[in-house]
C-alpha positions as CSV (number, residue, x, y, z in Angstrom):
1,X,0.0,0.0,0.0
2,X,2.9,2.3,0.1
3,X,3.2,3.3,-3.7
4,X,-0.9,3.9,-3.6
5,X,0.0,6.9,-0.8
6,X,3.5,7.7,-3.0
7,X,1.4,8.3,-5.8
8,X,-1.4,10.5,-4.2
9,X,1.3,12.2,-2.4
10,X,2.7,13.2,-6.3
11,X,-0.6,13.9,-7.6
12,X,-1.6,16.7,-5.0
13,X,2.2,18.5,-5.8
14,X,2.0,21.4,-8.3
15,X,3.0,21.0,-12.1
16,X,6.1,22.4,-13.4
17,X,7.8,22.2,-16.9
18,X,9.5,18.6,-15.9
19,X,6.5,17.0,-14.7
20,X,4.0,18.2,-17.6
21,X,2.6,14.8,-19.5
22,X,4.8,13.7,-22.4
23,X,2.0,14.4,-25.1
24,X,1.7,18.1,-24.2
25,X,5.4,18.9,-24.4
26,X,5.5,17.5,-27.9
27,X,2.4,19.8,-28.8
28,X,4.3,22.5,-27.1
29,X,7.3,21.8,-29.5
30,X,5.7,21.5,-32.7
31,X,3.9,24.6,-31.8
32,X,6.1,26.5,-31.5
33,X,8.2,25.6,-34.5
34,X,5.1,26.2,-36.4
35,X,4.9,29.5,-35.1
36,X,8.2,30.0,-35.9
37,X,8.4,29.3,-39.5
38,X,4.9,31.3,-39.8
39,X,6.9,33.9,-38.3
40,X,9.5,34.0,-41.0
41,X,6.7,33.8,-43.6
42,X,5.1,37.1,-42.5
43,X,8.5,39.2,-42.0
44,X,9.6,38.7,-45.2
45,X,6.2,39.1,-46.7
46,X,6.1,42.3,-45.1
47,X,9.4,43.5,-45.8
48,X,8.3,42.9,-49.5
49,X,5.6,45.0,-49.9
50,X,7.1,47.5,-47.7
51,X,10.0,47.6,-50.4
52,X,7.2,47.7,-53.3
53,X,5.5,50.4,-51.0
54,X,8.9,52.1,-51.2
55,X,9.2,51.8,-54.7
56,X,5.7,53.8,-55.6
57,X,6.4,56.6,-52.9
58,X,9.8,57.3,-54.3
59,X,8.2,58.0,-57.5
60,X,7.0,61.6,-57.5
61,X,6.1,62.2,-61.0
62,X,3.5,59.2,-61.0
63,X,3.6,55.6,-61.5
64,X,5.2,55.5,-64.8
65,X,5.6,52.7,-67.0
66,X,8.9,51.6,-65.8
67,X,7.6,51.4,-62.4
68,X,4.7,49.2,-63.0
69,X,7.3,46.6,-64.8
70,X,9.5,46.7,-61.9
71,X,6.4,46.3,-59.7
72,X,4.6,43.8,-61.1
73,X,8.6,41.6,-61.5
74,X,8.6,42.1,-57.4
75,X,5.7,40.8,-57.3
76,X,6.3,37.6,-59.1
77,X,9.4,37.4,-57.4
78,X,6.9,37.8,-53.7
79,X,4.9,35.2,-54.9
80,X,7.8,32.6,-55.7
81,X,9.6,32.8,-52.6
82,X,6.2,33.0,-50.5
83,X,5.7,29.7,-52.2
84,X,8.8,28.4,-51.5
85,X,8.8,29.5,-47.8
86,X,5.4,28.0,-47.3
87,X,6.4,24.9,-48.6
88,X,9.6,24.6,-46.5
89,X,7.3,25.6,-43.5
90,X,5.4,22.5,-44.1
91,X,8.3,20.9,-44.8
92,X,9.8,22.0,-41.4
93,X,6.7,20.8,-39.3
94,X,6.5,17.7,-40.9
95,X,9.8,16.7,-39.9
96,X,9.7,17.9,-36.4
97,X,6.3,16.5,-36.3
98,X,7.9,13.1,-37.6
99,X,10.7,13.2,-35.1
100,X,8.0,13.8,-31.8
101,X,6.1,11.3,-32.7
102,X,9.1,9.0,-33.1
103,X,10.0,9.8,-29.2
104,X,7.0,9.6,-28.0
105,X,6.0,5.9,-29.7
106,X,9.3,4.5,-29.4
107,X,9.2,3.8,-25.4
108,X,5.7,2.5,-26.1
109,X,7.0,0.0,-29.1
110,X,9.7,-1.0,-26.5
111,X,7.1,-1.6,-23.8
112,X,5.1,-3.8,-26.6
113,X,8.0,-6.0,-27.6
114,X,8.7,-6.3,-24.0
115,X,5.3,-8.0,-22.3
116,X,5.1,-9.9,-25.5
117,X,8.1,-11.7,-24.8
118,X,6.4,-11.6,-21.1
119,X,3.7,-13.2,-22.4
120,X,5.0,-16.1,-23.9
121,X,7.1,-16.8,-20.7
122,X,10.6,-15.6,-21.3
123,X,10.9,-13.4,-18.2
124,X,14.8,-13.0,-18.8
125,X,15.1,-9.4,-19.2
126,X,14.2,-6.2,-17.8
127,X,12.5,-3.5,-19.4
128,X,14.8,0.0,-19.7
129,X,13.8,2.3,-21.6
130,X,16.4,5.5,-22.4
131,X,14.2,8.6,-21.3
132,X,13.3,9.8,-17.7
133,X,9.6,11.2,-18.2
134,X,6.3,9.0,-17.5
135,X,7.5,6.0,-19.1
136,X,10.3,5.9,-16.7
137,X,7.5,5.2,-13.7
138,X,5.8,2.3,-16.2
139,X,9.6,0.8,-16.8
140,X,9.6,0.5,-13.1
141,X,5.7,-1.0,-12.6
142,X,6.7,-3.6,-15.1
143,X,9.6,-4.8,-13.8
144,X,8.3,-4.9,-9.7
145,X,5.6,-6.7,-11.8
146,X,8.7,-9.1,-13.2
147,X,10.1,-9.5,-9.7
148,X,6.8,-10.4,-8.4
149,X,6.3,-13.1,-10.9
150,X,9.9,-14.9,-10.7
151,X,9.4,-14.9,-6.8
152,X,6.3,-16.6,-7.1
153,X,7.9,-18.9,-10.0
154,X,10.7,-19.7,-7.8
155,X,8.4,-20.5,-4.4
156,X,6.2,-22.8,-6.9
157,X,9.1,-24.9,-7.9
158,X,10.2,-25.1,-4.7
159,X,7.2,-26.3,-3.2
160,X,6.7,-28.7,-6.0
């Protein structure tokens, strides 16, 4: 009954940036590389049309010819890298989306492999997974759960 009080004991504490679930600092993550790269988007779209902006005011005579070729090339030349930095944006979440996923299925897959070899009765290994976060406290319930079940093997084959 001790670990039922250890854990109520670590419910009532307050949540800080170590204890926050596993899921929510992956969300955190991705959004704020999302955020990010959306950032970059809108300051260099801005600093675009604050050059075309430029570009008319500096023209005192009226928009001439000239200036509504120059215009219209910076504007192609906005659109094209706009393009291009929305689609290394997506590109850029993807991956980081990819890579968070990755860590946060991995100790799970481990887990998996783990009680299936349980299951079928080979009880020769422990579980360890790499990361200290919320898997770290299951890595520890399966293994008591190990111990317990090799002390009970080894009192049945003694008794028998």
């Amino acid at each position: 009954m001790p670990n039922e009080n250890t854990h109520s004991v670590n419910l009532k504490r307050g949540r800080n940036l170590k204890t926050l679930p596993v899921q929510l600092k992956y969300v955190m993550y991705l959004t704020l590389t999302g955020g990010f790269t959306s950032l970059v988007m809108i300051f260099v779209m801005a600093w675009f049309i604050q050059r075309n902006y430029n570009l008319f005011m500096g023209d005192e005579l009226g928009v001439s010819a000239q200036v509504v070729q120059i215009v219209r090339h910076e504007q192609q030349i906005l659109e094209t890298w706009l393009f291009i930095l929305f689609l290394f944006s997506i590109f850029a979440i993807f991956i980081s989306a990819f890579f968070m996923v990755r860590k946060l299925t991995s100790p799970v897959a481990t887990l998996k492999r783990q009680l299936i070899l349980y299951s079928r009765g080979d009880w020769s290994h422990k579980l360890r997974l790499a990361e200290h976060d919320e898997f770290k406290e299951l890595e520890s319930i399966v293994n008591k759960i190990r111990g317990d079940v090799l002390e009970l093997k080894e009192k049945t084959e003694s008794l028998s």
